[in-house]
C-alpha positions as YAML, in Angstrom:
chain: A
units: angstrom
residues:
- id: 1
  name: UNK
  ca: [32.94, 12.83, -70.32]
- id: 2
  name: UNK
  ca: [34.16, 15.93, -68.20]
- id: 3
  name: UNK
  ca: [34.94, 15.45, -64.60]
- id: 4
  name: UNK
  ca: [32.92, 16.77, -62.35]
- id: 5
  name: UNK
  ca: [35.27, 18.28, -60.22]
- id: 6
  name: UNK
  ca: [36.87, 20.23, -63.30]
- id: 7
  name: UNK
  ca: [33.42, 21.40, -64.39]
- id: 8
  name: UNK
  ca: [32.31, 22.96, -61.53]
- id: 9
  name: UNK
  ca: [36.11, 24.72, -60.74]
- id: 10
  name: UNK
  ca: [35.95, 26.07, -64.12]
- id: 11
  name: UNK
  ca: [32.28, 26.75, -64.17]
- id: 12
  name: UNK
  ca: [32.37, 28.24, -60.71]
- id: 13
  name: UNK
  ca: [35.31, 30.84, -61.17]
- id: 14
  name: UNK
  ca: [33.43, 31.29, -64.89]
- id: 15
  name: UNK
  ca: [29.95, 32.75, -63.44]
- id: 16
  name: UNK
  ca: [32.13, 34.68, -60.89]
- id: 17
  name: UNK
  ca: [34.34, 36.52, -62.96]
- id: 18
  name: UNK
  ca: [31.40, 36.96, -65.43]
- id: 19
  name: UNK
  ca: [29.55, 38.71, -62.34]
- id: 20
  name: UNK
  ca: [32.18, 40.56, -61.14]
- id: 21
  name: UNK
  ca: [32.49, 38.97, -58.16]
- id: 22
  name: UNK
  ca: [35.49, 39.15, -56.29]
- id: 23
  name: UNK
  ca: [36.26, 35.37, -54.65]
- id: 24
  name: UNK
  ca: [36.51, 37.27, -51.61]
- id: 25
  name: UNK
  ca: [33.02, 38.71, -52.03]
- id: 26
  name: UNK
  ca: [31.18, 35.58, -52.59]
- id: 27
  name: UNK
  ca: [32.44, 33.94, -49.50]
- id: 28
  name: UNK
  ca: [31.03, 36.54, -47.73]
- id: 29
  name: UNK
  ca: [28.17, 36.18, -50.05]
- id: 30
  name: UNK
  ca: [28.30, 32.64, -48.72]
- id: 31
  name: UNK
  ca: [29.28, 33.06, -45.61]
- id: 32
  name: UNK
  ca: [32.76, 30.60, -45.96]
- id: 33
  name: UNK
  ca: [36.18, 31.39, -46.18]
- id: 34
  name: UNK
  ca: [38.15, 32.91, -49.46]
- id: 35
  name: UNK
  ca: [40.10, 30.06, -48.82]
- id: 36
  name: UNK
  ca: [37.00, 28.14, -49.67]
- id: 37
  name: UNK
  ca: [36.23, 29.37, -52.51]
- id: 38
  name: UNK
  ca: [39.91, 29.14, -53.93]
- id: 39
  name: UNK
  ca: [40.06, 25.90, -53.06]
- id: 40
  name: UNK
  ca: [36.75, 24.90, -54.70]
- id: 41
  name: UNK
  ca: [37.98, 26.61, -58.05]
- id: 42
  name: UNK
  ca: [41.71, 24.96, -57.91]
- id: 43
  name: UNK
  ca: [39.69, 21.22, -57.03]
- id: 44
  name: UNK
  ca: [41.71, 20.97, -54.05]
- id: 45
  name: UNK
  ca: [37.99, 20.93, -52.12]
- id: 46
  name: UNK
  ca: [34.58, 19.89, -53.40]
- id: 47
  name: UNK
  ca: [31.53, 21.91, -51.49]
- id: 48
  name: UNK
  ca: [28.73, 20.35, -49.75]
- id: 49
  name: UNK
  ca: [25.28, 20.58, -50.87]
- id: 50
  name: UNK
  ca: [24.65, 23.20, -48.64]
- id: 51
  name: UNK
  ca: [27.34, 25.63, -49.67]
- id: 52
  name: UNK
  ca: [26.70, 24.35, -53.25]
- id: 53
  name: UNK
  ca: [23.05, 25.87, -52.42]
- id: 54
  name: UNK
  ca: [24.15, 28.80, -51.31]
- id: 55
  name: UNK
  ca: [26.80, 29.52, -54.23]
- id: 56
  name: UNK
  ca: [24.39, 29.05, -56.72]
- id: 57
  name: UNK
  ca: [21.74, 31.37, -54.85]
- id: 58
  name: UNK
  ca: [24.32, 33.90, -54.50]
- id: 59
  name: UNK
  ca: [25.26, 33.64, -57.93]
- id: 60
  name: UNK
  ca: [21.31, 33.32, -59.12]
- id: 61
  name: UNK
  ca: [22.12, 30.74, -61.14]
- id: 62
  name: UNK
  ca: [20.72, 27.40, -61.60]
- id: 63
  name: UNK
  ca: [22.72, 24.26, -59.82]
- id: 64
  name: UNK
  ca: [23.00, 22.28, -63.20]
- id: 65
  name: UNK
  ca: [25.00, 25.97, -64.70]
- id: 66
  name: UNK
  ca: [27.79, 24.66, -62.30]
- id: 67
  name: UNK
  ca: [28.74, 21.48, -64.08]
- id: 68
  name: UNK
  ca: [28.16, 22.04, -68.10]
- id: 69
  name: UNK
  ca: [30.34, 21.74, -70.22]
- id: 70
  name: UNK
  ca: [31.15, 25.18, -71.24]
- id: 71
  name: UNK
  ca: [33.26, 24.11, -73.92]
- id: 72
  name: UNK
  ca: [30.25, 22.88, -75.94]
- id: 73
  name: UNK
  ca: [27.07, 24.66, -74.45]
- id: 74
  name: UNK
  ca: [25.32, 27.13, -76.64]
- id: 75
  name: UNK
  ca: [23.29, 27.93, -73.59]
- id: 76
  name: UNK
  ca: [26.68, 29.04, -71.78]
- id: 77
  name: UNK
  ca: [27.54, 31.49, -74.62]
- id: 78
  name: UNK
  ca: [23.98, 32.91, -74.18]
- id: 79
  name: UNK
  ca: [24.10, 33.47, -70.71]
- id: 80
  name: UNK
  ca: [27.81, 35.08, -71.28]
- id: 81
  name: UNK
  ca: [26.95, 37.25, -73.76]
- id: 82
  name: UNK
  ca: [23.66, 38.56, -71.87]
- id: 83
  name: UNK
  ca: [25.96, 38.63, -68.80]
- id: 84
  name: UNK
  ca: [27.98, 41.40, -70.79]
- id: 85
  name: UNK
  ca: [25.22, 43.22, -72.61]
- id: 86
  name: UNK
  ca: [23.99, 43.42, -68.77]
- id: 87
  name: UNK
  ca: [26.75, 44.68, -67.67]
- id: 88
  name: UNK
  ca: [27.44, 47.14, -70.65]
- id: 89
  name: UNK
  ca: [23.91, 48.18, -69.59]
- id: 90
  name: UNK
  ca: [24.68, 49.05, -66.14]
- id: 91
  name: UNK
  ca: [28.28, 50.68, -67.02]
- id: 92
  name: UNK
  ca: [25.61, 52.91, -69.07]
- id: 93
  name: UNK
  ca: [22.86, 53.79, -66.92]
- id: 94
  name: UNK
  ca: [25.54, 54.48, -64.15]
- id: 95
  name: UNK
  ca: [27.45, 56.93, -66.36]
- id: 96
  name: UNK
  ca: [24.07, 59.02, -67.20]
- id: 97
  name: UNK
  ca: [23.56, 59.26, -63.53]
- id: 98
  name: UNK
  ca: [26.95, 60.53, -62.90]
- id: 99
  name: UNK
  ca: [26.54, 63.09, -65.37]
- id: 100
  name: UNK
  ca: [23.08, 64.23, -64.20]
- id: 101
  name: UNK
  ca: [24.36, 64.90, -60.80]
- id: 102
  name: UNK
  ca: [27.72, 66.49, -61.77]
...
């Protein structure tokens, strides 16, 4: 069984990364340090509850999404691949704009 402090450093800087998110960004998402968040992801710190709350409301993900195992979760590979089609998506819709008012 996975530790629980590994899980949610990898599954943390995982959905962050996936989101583009910038560890900077989401403590100010958060309203904590950078620090913070590095620390979280290296397990030198584990978050309370609260700022547990608030990562995973920032990230709009579920709490549990912070501590599967990625490794073995088909439901992880689903939510990275429609993280990317998303994002693909966007990179799209953003580019048509560009060109309309160009």
């Amino acid at each position: 069984m996975a530790d629980v402090r590994v899980l949610l450093a990898q599954n943390l800087k995982h959905f962050r990364e996936l989101l583009g998110i910038s560890q900077m960004k989401l403590a100010e998402m958060i309203d904590c340090s950078p620090d913070m968040i590095g620390k979280i992801e290296t397990m030198k710190r584990f978050p309370s509850a609260d700022t547990l709350n608030r990562i995973v409301k920032a990230l709009k993900i579920a709490p549990s999404d912070l501590f599967l195992d990625t490794g073995t979760s088909e439901f992880m590979k689903t939510i990275t691949s429609l993280h990317k089609r998303k994002s693909q998506f966007k990179s799209k819709i953003n580019k048509a704009i560009d060109e309309l008012f160009i």
